[in-house]
C-alpha positions in Angstrom: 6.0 -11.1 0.6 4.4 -11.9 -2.5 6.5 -14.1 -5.1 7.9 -11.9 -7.6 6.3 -12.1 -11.5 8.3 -13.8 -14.2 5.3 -13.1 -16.9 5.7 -10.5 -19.5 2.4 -8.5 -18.4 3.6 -5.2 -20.4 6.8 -6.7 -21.4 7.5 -9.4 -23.9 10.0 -11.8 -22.5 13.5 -11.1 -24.2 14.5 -14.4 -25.5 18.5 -14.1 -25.4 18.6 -13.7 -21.5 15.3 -15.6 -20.7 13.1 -14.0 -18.5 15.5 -11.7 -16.1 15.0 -8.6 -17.5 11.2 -8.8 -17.5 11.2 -10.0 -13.8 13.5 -6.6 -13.1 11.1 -4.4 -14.4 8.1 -6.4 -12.6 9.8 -5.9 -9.1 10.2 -2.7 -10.0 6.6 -1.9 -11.0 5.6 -4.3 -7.9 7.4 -1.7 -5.5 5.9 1.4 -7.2 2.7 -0.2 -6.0 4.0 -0.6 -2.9 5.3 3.2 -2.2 1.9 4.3 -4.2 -0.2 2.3 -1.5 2.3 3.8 1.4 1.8 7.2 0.7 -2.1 6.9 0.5 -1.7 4.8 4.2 0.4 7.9 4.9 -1.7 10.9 3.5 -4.6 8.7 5.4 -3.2 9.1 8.5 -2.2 12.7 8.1 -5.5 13.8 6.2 -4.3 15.2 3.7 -4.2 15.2 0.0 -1.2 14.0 -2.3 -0.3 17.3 -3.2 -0.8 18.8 0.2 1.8 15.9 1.2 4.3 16.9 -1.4 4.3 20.7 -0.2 4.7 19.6 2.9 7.7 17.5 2.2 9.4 20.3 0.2 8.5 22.7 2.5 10.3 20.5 5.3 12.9 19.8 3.1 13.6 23.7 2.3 13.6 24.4 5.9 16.5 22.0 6.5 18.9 23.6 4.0 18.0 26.6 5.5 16.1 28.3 2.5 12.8 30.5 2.6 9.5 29.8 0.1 7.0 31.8 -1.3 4.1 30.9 -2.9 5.2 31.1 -5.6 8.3 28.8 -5.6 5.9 26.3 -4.2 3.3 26.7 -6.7 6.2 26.3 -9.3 7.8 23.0 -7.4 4.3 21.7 -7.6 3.2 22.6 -11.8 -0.3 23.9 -10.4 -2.0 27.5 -10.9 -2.3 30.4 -8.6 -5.9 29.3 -7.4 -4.9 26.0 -6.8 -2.2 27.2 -4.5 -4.1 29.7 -2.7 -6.3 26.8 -1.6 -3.5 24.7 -1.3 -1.7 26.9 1.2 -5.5 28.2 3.0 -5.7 24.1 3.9 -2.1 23.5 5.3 -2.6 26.6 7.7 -5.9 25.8 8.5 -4.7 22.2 9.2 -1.6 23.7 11.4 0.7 22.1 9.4 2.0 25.6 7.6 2.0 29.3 8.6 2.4 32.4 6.2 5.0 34.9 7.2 5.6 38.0 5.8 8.7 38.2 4.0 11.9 39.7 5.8 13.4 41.8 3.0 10.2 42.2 0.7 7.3 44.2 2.3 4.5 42.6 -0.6 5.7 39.3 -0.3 5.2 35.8 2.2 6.9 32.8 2.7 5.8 29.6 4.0 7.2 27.7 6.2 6.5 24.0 8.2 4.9 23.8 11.6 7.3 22.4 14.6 4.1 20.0 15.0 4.4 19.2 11.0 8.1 17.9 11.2 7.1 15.9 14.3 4.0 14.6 12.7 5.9 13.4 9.9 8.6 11.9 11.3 6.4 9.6 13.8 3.9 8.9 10.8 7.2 7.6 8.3 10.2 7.1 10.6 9.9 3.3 11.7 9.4 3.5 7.5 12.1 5.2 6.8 14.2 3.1 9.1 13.5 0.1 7.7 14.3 1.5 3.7 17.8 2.8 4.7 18.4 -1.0 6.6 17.6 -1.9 3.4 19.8 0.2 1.7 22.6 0.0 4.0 22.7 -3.8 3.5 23.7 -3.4 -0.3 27.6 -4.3 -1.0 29.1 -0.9 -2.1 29.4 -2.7 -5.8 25.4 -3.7 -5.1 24.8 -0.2 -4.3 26.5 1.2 -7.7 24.9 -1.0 -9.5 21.3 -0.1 -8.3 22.3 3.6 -8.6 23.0 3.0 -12.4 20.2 1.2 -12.7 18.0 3.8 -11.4 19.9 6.2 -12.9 19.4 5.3 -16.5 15.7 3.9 -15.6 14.7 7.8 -14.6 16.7 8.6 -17.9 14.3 6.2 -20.0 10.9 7.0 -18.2 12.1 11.0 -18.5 12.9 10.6 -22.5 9.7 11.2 -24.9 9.6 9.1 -28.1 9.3 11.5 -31.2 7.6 8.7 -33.0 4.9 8.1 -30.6 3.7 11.7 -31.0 3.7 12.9 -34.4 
């Protein structure tokens, strides 16, 4: 494991509380890196694309609660155009990983849903992953595991909020 950066890189160091704050946010960026270089090792070993990925996941996902896709909700999910999806959705089925169905209660319309083989090949390709994260997880006090929620929480909120000033 690599030894954590103190430095202010992007950050300058915040002299009241010495150089915590800066080291927070450089762990932080340090495991974006990580999960960024372990869902290329992933989409590697599935061969498929980031976006193809993502589909997949929420496609997975939808299937668990139970709830149908179209196209179109996927193509919304994702932000990409009609084109892009209509590739998107010729690869998955040509890769086995999806199949088109026609809709049950609209004649015009498909839905999508996740091979058998896709759920499987996803679980073996992330699930010693997955099981080491929630060990992880599981490990935090239930005050630790507030406190990272908040953190995260308001982290989203600061990333997700666009600074008037910075676009006139």
């Amino acid at each position: 494991m690599e030894t954590p950066h103190t430095g202010g890189y992007w950050y300058e160091q915040d002299p009241p509380r010495g150089s915590l704050p800066v080291a927070v946010l450089n762990a932080l960026r340090d495991y974006r890196a990580s999960e960024s270089a372990m869902r290329r090792r992933t989409r590697e070993a599935m061969s498929m694309g980031e976006t193809d990925l993502l589909a997949l996941r929420y496609l997975l996902e939808a299937q668990a609660r139970g709830v149908s896709v179209s196209p179109k909700d996927l193509r919304g999910r994702l932000g990409i155009t009609s084109a892009s999806m209509t590739s998107l959705v010729d690869r998955l089925v040509r890769s086995g990983h999806v199949t088109r169905e026609p809709h049950p209660t609209d004649r015009r319309a498909l839905i999508l849903r996740p091979t058998p083989g896709s759920d499987q090949e996803v679980r073996q390709t992330l699930g010693s992953m997955h099981e080491r994260m929630i060990e992880v997880a599981r490990s935090l006090s239930e005050d630790e595991a507030k406190t990272v929620l908040a953190f995260l929480t308001r982290m989203r909120e600061a990333v997700d909020t666009i600074d008037p000033a910075a676009h006139p």
